[in-house]
C-alpha positions as CSV (number, residue, x, y, z in Angstrom):
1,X,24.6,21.0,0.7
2,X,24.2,19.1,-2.9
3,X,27.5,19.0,-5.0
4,X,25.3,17.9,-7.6
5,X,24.4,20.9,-10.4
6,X,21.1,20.0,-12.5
7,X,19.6,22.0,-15.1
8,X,16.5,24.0,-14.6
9,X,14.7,20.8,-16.8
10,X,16.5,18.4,-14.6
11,X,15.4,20.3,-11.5
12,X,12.0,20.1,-12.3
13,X,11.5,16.6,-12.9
14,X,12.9,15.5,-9.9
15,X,10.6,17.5,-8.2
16,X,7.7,15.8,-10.0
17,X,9.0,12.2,-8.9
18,X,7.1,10.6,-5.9
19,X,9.7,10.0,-2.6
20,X,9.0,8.2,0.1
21,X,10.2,9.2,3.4
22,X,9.7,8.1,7.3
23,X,11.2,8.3,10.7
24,X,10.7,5.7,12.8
25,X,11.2,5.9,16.8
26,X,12.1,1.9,16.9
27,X,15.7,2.3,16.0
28,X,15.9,-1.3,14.2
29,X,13.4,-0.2,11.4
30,X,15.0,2.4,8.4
31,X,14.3,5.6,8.5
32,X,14.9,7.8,6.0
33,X,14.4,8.4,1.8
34,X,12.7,4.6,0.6
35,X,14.0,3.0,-2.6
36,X,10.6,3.2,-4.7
37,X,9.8,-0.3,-7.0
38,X,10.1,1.1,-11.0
39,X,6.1,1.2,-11.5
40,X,6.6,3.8,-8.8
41,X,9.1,5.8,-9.8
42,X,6.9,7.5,-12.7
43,X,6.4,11.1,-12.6
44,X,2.7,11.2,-10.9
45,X,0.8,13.3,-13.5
46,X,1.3,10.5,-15.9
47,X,-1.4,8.8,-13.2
48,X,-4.6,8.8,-12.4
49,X,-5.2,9.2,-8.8
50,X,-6.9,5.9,-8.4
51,X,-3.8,4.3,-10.2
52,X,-1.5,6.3,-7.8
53,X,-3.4,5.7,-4.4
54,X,-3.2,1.9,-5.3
55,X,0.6,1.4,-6.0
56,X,1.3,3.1,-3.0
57,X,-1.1,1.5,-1.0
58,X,0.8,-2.3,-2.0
59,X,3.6,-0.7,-1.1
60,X,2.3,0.5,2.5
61,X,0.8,-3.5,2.7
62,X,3.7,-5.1,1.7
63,X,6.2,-3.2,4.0
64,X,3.7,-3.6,7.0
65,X,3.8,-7.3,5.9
66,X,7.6,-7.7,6.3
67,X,6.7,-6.7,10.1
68,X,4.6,-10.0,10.5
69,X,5.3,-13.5,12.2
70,X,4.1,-16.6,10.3
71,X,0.8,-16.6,12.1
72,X,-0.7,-13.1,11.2
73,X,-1.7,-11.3,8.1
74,X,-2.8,-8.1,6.7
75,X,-6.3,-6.7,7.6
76,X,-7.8,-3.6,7.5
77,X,-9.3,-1.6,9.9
78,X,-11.9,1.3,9.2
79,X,-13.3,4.5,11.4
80,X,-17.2,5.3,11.4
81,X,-19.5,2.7,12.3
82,X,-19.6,-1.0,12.8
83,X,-17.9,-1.9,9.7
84,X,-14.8,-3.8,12.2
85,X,-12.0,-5.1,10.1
86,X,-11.7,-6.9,7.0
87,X,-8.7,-9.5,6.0
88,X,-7.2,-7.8,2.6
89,X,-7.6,-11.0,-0.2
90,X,-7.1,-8.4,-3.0
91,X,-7.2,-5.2,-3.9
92,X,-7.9,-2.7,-7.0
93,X,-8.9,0.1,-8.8
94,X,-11.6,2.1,-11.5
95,X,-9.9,4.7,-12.8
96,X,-10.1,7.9,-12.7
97,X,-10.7,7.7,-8.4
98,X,-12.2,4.2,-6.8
99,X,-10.0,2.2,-4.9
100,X,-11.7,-1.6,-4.2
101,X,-10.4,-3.8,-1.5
102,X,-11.7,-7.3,-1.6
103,X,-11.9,-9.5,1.8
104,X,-13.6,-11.4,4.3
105,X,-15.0,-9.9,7.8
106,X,-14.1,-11.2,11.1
107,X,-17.6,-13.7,10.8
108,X,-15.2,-14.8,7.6
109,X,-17.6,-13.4,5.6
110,X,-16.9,-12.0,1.5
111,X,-16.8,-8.4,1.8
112,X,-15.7,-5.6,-0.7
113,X,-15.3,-1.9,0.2
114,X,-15.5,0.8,-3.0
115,X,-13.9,3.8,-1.7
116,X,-13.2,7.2,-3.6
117,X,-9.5,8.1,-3.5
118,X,-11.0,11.5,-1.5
119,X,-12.3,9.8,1.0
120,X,-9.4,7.2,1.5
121,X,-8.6,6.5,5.2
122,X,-6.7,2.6,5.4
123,X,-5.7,1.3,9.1
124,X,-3.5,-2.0,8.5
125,X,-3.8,-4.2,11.5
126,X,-2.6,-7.9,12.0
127,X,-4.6,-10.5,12.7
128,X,-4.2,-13.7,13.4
129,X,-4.1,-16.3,10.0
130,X,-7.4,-17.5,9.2
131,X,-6.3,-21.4,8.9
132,X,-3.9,-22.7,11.2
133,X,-1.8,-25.6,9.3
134,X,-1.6,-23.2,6.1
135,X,1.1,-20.3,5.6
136,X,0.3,-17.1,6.4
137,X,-1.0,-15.4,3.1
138,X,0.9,-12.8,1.7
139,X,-1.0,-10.1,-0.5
140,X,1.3,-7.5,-0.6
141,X,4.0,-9.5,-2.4
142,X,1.1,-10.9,-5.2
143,X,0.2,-7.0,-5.9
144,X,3.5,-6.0,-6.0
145,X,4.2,-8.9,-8.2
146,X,1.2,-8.0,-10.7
147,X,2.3,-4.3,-10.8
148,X,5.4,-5.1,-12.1
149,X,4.0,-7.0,-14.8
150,X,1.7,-4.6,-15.9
């Protein structure tokens, strides 16, 4: 029960604000309501949904970053096909609805993948780091970085 009274005006803006919640069956990682950076604690319709997809997705890469060694780093994996995985180098967006990712293939080959926020479907994987006497590279933390400047 919530001790807390809010007006009607209150009570619907906090149901316009994005949460973040999870449960987690590994009892060492937090489960519950997530503390959201300020860039995401803006009610969503003042968003466009490429704009929205992408500050969540830094935040779903730089948590799942935080779970790394020193030798791996974010990739992404994708369903349908033979597209394989691609190491995440940068991301961005086109607003009103594309999401870009920006990367290099297993063959470390330059790839980009232009996806509409519809048809968004992200598998983060870790692979290992591409060069072995250089730290692992941390995107997450740069695009979190940038949103906050912006």
């Amino acid at each position: 029960m919530q001790d807390k009274i809010e007006t009607s005006a209150e009570a619907a803006e906090s149901a316009a604000l994005p949460r973040c919640y999870e449960v987690h069956a590994n009892s060492e990682v937090d489960s519950g309501s997530k503390e959201l950076p300020k860039p995401l604690q803006e009610p969503v319709e003042t968003k466009s949904p490429a704009r929205w997809a992408y500050e969540r997705l830094i935040l779903y890469i730089q948590n799942f970053e935080k779970t790394l060694d020193g030798d791996h780093e974010v990739a992404m994996g994708f369903t349908g096909g033979d597209t394989g995985v691609m190491r995440i180098e940068g991301m961005g967006y086109f607003d009103p609805d594309i999401i870009t990712f920006y990367g290099s293939d297993g063959g470390n080959a330059r790839s980009q993948l232009v996806q509409h926020v519809s048809q968004l479907n992200v598998m983060l994987r870790a692979l290992p780091k591409s060069v072995d006497d250089k730290p692992a590279n941390r995107i997450g933390f740069r695009l979190a970085a940038d949103l906050e400047e912006n």
